[in-house]
VEXKERO-798421 format. One record per residue: y, z, x of N, C-alpha, C, O, CB in turn; chain; residue in one letter. Coordinates in pm, 1 decimal. Last residue first. Glycine has a CB too. Layout:
+----------+----------+----------+----------+----------+----------+----------+----------+----------+----------+----------+----------+----------+----------+----------+--------+---------+
|      npy |      npz |      npx |     capy |     capz |     capx |      cpy |      cpz |      cpx |      opy |      opz |      opx |     cbpy |     cbpz |     cbpx | cadena | residuo |
+----------+----------+----------+----------+----------+----------+----------+----------+----------+----------+----------+----------+----------+----------+----------+--------+---------+
|        Y |        Z |        X |        Y |        Z |        X |        Y |        Z |        X |        Y |        Z |        X |        Y |        Z |        X |      A |       a |
...
+----------+----------+----------+----------+----------+----------+----------+----------+----------+----------+----------+----------+----------+----------+----------+--------+---------+
end
This chain:
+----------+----------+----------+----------+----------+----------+----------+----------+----------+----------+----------+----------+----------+----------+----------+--------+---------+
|      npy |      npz |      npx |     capy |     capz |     capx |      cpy |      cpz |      cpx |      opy |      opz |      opx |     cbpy |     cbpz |     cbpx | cadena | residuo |
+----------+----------+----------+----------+----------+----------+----------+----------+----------+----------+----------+----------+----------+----------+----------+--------+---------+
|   -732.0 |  -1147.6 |    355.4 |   -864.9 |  -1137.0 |    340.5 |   -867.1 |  -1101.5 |    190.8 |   -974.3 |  -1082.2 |    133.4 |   -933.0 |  -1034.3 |    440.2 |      A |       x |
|   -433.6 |  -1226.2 |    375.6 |   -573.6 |  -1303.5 |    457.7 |   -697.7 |  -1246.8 |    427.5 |   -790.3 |  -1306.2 |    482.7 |   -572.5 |  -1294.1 |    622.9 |      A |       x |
|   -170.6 |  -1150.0 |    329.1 |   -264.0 |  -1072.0 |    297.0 |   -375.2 |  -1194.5 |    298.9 |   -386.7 |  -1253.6 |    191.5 |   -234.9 |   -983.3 |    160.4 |      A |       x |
|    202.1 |  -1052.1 |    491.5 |     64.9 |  -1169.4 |    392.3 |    -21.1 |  -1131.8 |    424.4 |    -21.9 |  -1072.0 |    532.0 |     33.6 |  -1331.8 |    407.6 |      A |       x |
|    523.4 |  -1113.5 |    447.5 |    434.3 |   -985.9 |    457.8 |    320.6 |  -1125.0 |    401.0 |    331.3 |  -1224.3 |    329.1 |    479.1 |   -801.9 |    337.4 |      A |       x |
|    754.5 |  -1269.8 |    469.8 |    723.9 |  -1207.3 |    642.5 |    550.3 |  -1124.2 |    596.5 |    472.4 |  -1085.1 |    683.4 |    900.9 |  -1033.7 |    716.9 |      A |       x |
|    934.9 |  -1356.2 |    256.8 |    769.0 |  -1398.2 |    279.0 |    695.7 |  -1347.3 |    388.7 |    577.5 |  -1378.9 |    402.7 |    747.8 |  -1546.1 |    299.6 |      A |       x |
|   1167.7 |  -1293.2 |    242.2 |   1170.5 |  -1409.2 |    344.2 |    967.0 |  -1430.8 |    394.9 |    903.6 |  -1479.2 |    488.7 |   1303.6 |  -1341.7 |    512.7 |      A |       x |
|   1202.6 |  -1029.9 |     87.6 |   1311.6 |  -1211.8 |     85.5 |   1267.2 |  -1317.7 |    145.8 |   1310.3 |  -1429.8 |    118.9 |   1462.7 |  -1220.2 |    166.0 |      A |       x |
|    942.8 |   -918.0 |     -0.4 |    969.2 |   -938.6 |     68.7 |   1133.4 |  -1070.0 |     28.6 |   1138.5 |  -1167.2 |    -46.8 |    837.8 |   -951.7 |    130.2 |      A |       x |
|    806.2 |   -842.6 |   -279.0 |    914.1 |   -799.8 |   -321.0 |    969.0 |   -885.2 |   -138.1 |   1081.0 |   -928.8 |   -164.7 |    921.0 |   -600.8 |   -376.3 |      A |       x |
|    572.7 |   -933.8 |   -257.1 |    634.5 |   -973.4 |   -366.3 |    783.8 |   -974.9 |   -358.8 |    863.6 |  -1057.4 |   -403.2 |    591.7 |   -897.4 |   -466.4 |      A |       x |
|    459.0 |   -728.7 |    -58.4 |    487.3 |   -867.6 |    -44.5 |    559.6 |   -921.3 |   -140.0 |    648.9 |   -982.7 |    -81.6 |    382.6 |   -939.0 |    -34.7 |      A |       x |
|    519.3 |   -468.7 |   -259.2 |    566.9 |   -500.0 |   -134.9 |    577.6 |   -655.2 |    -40.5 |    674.5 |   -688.5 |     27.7 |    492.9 |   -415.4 |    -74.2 |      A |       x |
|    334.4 |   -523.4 |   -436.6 |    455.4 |   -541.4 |   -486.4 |    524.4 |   -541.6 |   -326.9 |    585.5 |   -644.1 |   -296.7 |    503.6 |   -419.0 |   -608.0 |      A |       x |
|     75.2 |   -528.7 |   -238.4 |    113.8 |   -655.4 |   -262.6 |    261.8 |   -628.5 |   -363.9 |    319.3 |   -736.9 |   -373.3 |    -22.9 |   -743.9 |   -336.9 |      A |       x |
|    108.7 |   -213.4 |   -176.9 |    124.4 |   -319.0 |    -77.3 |    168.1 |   -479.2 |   -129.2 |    262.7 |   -542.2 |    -81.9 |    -15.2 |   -322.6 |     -4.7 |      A |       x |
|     24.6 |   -142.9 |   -470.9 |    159.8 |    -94.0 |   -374.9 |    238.2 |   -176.4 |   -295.1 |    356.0 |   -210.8 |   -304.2 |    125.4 |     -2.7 |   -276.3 |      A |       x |
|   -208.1 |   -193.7 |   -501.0 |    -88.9 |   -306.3 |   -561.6 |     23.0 |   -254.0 |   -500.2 |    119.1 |   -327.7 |   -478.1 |    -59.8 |   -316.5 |   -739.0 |      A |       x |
|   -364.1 |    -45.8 |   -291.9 |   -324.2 |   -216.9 |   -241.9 |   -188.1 |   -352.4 |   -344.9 |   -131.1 |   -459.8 |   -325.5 |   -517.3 |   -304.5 |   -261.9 |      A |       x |
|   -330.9 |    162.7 |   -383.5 |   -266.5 |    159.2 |   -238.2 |   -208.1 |     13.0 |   -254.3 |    -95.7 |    -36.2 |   -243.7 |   -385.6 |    180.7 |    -93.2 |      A |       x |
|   -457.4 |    129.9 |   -619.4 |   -325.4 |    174.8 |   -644.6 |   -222.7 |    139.3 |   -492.4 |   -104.2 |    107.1 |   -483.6 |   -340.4 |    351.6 |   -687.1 |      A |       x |
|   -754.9 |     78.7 |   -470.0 |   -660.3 |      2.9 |   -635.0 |   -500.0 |     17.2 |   -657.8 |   -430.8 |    -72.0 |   -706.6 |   -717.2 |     93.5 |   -795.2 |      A |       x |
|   -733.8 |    190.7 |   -142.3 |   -816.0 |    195.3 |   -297.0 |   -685.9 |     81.0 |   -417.6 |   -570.1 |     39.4 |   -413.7 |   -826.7 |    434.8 |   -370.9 |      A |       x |
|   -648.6 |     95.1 |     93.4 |   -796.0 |    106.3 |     61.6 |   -807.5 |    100.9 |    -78.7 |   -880.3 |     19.0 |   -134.8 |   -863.2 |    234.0 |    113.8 |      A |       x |
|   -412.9 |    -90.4 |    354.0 |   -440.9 |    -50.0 |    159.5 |   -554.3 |    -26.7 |    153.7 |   -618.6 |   -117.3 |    206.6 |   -420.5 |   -167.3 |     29.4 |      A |       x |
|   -369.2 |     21.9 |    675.1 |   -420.3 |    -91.0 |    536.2 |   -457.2 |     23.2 |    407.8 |   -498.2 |    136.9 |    384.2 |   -606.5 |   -208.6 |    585.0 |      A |       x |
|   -109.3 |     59.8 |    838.6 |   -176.9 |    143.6 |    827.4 |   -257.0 |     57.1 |    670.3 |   -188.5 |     41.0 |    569.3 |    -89.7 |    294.5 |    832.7 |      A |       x |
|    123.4 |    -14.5 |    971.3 |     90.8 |    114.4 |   1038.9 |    -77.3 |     93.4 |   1000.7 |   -164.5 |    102.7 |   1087.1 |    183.4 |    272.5 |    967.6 |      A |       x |
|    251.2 |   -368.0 |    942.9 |    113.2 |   -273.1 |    933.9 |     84.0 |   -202.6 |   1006.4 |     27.1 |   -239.9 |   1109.0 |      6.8 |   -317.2 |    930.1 |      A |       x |
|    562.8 |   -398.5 |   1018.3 |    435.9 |   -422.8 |   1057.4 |    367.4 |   -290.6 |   1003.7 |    398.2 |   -171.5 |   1009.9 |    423.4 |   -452.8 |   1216.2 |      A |       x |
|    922.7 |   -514.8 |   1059.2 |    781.0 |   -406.4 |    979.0 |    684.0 |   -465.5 |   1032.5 |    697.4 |   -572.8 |   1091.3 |    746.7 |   -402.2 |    794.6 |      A |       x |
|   1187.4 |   -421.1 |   1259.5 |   1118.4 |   -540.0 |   1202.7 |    965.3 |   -460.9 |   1175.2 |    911.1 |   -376.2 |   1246.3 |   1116.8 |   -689.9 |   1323.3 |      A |       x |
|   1343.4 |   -294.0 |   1436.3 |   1362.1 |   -271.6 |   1251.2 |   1254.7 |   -359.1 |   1190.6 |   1241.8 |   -361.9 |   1068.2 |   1533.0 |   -334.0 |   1174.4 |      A |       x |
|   1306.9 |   -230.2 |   1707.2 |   1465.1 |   -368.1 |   1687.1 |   1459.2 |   -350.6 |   1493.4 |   1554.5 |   -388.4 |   1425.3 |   1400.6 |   -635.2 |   1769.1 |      A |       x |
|   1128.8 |    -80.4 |   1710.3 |   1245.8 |    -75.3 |   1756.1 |   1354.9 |   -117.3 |   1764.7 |   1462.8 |    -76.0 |   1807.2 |   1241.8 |    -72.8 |   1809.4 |      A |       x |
|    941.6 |   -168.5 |   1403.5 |    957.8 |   -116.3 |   1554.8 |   1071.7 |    -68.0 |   1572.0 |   1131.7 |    -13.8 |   1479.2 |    942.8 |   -211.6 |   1661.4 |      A |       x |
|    875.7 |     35.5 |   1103.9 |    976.3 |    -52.7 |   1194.9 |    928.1 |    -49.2 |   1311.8 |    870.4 |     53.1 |   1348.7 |   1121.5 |    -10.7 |   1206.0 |      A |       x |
|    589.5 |    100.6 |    897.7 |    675.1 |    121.6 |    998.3 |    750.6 |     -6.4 |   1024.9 |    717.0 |   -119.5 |    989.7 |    604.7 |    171.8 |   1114.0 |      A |       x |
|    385.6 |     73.7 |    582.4 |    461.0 |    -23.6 |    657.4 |    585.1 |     69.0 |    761.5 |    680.6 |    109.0 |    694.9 |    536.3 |   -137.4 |    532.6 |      A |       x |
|    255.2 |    301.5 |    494.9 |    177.1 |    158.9 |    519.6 |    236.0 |     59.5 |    594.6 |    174.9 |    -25.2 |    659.7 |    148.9 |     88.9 |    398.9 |      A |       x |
|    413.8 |    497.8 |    356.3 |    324.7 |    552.9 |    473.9 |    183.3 |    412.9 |    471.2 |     62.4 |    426.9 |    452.5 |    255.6 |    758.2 |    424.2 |      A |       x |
|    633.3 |    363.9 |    272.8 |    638.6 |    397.2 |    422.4 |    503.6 |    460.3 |    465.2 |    476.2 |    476.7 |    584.1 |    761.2 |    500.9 |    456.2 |      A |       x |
|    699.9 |    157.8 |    105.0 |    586.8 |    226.1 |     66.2 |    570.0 |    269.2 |    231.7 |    495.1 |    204.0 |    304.5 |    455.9 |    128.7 |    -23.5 |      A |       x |
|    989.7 |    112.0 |     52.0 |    940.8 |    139.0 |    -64.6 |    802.3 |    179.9 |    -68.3 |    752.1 |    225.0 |   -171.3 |    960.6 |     39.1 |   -138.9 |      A |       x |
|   1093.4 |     83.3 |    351.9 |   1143.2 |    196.1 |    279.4 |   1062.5 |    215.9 |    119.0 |   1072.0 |    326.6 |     66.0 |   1312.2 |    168.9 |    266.0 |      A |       x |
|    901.4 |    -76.5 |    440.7 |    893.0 |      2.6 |    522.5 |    955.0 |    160.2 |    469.3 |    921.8 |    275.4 |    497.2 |    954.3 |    -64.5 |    633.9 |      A |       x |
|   1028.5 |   -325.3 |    264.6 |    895.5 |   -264.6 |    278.3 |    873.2 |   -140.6 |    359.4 |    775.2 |    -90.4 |    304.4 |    813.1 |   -358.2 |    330.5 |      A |       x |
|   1271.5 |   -375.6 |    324.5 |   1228.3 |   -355.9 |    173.6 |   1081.1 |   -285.8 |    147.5 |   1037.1 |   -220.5 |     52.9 |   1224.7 |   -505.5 |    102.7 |      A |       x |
|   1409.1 |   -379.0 |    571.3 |   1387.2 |   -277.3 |    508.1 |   1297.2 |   -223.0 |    386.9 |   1261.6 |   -109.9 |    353.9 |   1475.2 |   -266.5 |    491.4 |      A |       x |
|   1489.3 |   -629.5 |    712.2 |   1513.7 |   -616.2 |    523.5 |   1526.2 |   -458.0 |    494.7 |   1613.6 |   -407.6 |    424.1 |   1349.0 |   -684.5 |    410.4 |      A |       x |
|   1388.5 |   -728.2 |    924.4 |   1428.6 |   -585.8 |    969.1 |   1522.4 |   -585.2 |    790.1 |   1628.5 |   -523.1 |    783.7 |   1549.2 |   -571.5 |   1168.9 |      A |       x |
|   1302.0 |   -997.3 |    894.0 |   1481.0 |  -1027.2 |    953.1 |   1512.6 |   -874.8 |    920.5 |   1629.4 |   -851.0 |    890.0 |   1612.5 |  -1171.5 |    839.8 |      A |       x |
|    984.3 |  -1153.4 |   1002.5 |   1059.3 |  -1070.9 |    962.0 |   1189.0 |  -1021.6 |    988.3 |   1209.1 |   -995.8 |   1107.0 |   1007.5 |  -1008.6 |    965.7 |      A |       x |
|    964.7 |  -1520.8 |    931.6 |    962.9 |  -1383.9 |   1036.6 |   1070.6 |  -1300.7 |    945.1 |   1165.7 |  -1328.2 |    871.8 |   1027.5 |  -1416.1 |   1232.7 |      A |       x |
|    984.6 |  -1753.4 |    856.7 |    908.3 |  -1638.6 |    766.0 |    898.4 |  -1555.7 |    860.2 |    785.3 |  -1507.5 |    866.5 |    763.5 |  -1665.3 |    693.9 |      A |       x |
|   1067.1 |  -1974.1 |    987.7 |   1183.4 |  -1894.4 |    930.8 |   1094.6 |  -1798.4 |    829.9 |   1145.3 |  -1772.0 |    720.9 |   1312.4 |  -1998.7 |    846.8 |      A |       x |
|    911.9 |  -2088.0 |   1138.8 |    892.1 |  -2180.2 |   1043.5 |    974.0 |  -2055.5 |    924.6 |    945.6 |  -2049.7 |    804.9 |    703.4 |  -2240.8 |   1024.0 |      A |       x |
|    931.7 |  -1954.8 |   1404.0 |   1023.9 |  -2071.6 |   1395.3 |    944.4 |  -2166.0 |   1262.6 |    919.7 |  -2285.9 |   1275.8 |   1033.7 |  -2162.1 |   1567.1 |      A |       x |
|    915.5 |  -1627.0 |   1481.4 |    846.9 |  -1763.3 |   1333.3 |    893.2 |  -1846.0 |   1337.3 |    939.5 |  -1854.5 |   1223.5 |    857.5 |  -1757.6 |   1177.1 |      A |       x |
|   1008.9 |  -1382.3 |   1495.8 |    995.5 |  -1471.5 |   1601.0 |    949.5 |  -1605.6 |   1539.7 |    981.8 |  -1698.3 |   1614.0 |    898.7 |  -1416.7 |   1707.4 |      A |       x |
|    899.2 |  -1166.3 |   1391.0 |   1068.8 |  -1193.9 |   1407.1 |   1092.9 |  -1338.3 |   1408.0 |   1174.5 |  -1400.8 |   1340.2 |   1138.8 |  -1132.9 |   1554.5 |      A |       x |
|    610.5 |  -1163.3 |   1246.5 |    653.0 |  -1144.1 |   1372.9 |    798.4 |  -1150.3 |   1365.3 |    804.3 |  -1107.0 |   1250.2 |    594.8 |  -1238.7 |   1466.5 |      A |       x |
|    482.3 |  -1051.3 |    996.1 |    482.2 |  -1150.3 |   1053.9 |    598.1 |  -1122.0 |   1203.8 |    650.3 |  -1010.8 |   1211.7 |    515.5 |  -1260.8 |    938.7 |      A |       x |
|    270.7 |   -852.2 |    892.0 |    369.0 |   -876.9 |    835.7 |    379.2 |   -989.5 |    970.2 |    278.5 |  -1005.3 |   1039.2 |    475.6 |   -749.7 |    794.0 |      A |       x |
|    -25.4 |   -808.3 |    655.1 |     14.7 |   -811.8 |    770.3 |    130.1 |   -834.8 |    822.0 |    109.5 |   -929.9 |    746.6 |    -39.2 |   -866.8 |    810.9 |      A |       x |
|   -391.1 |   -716.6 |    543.9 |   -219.9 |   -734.5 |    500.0 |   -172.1 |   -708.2 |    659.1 |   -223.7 |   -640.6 |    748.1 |   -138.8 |   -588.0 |    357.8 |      A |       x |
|   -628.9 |   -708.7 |    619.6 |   -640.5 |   -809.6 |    573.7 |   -460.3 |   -840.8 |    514.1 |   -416.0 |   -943.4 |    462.6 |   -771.2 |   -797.8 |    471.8 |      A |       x |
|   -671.9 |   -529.3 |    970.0 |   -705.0 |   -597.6 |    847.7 |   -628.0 |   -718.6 |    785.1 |   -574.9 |   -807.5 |    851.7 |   -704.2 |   -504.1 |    758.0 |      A |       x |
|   -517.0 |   -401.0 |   1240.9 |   -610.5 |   -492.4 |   1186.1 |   -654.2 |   -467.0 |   1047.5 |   -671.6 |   -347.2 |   1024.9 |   -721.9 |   -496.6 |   1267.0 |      A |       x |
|   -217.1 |   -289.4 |   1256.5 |   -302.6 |   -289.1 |   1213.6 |   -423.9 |   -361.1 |   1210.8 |   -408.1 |   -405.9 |   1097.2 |   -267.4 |   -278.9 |   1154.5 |      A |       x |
|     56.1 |   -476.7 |   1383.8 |    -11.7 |   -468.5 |   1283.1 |   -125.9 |   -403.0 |   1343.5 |   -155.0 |   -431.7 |   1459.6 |    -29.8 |   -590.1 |   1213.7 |      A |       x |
|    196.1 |   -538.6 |   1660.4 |    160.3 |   -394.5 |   1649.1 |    104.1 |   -347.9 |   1461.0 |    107.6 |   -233.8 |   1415.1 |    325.3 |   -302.4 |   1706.9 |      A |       x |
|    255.6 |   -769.2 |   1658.8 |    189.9 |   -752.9 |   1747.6 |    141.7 |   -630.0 |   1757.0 |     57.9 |   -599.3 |   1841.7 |    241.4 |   -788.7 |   1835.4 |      A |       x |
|    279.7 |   -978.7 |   1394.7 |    372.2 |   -895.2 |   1448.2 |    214.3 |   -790.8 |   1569.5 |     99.8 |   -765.9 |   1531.7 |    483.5 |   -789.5 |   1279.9 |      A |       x |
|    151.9 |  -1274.2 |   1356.6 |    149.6 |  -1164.3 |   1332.2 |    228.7 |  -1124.2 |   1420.7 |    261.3 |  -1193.7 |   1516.9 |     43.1 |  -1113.6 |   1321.8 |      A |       x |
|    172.3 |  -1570.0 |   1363.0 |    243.3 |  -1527.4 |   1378.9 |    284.2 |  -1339.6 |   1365.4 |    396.0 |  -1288.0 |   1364.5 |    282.4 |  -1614.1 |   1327.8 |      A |       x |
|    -60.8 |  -1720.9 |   1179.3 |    -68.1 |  -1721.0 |   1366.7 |     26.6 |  -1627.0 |   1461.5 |      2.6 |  -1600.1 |   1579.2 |    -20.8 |  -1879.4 |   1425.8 |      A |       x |
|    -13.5 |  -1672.3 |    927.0 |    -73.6 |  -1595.6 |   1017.3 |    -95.9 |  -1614.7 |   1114.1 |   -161.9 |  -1528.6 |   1172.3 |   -148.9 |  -1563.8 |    999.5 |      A |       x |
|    319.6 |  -1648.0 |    819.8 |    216.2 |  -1744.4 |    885.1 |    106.3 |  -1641.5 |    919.1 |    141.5 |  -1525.2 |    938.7 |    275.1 |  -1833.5 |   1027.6 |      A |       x |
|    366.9 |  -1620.3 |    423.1 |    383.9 |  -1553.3 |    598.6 |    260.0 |  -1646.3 |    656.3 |    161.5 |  -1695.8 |    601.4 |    342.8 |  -1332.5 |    627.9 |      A |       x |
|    514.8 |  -1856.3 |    242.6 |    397.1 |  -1776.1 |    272.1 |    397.7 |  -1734.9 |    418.9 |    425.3 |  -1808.5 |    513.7 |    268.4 |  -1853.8 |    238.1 |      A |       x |
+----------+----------+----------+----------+----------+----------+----------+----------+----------+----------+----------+----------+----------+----------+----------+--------+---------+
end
Protein backbone atom coordinates (compact mmCIF):
# COMPACT_ATOMS: atom_id res chain seq x y z
CA UNK A 1 0.00 0.00 0.00
CA UNK A 2 1.52 3.51 -1.02
CA UNK A 3 2.70 5.41 2.09
CA UNK A 4 1.15 8.52 2.63
CA UNK A 5 3.81 10.36 4.47
CA UNK A 6 5.63 9.88 1.31
CA UNK A 7 3.77 11.83 -1.33
CA UNK A 8 5.45 12.91 -4.42
CA UNK A 9 5.79 16.65 -3.98
CA UNK A 10 4.06 17.89 -7.03
CA UNK A 11 0.60 15.76 -6.41
CA UNK A 12 -2.36 17.60 -6.59
CA UNK A 13 -4.23 17.90 -3.41
CA UNK A 14 -6.88 15.43 -2.86
CA UNK A 15 -7.72 12.09 -2.07
CA UNK A 16 -5.41 9.88 -4.99
CA UNK A 17 -1.77 10.26 -4.90
CA UNK A 18 1.33 8.66 -6.00
CA UNK A 19 4.25 8.28 -3.79
CA UNK A 20 7.55 9.75 -3.95
CA UNK A 21 10.85 7.69 -5.56
CA UNK A 22 12.29 8.04 -2.43
CA UNK A 23 10.18 5.41 0.11
CA UNK A 24 12.60 3.43 1.92
CA UNK A 25 9.60 1.03 2.66
CA UNK A 26 10.22 0.23 -1.45
CA UNK A 27 6.56 1.69 -2.57
CA UNK A 28 8.11 4.63 -4.32
CA UNK A 29 7.54 5.19 -7.58
CA UNK A 30 10.36 3.27 -10.10
CA UNK A 31 9.01 5.86 -13.46
CA UNK A 32 6.74 2.11 -14.68
CA UNK A 33 4.92 4.32 -16.89
CA UNK A 34 1.77 2.33 -16.22
CA UNK A 35 -0.12 5.17 -15.05
CA UNK A 36 0.82 8.26 -16.68
CA UNK A 37 0.52 6.27 -20.13
CA UNK A 38 -3.06 4.53 -19.44
CA UNK A 39 -4.91 7.64 -18.06
CA UNK A 40 -2.61 10.78 -18.91
CA UNK A 41 -4.87 13.47 -18.49
CA UNK A 42 -4.65 12.54 -14.37
CA UNK A 43 -1.28 11.21 -13.96
CA UNK A 44 2.14 13.32 -15.45
CA UNK A 45 6.00 12.36 -15.06
CA UNK A 46 8.41 14.69 -13.60
CA UNK A 47 11.68 14.92 -14.92
CA UNK A 48 13.49 11.88 -13.76
CA UNK A 49 9.64 9.77 -15.07
CA UNK A 50 8.25 9.27 -11.72
CA UNK A 51 4.05 10.01 -11.65
CA UNK A 52 2.16 12.18 -9.58
CA UNK A 53 -1.31 13.64 -9.48
CA UNK A 54 -1.72 16.44 -12.34
CA UNK A 55 -5.09 16.40 -11.73
CA UNK A 56 -8.16 14.35 -9.23
CA UNK A 57 -10.90 11.97 -10.35
CA UNK A 58 -14.45 13.80 -10.09
CA UNK A 59 -17.18 11.80 -11.57
CA UNK A 60 -17.85 7.66 -11.55
CA UNK A 61 -15.96 6.81 -14.69
CA UNK A 62 -12.81 9.33 -13.91
CA UNK A 63 -12.32 7.70 -10.50
CA UNK A 64 -12.55 3.82 -11.70
CA UNK A 65 -10.07 4.99 -14.28
CA UNK A 66 -7.81 6.16 -11.54
CA UNK A 67 -8.29 3.20 -9.13
CA UNK A 68 -7.62 0.50 -12.33
CA UNK A 69 -4.61 2.66 -12.41
CA UNK A 70 -3.68 1.86 -8.74
CA UNK A 71 -4.50 -1.69 -9.36
CA UNK A 72 -2.65 -1.87 -12.11
CA UNK A 73 0.66 -0.06 -10.32
CA UNK A 74 3.87 -3.00 -9.75
CA UNK A 75 5.06 -1.45 -6.79
CA UNK A 76 1.76 0.11 -5.00
CA UNK A 77 3.38 3.88 -5.50
CA UNK A 78 -0.44 5.10 -6.31
CA UNK A 79 -3.04 5.53 -3.07
CA UNK A 80 -6.24 6.96 -2.44
CA UNK A 81 -6.81 8.46 1.42
CA UNK A 82 -10.05 9.90 1.24
Amino acid sequence: MANVKNKHPKNVPGPFYCTDPDDDGGEGCIACNVCYSGAPEFFAEDDCGNAYLKKQPTTPDEIALCVEQMDACPVNSIGKNG
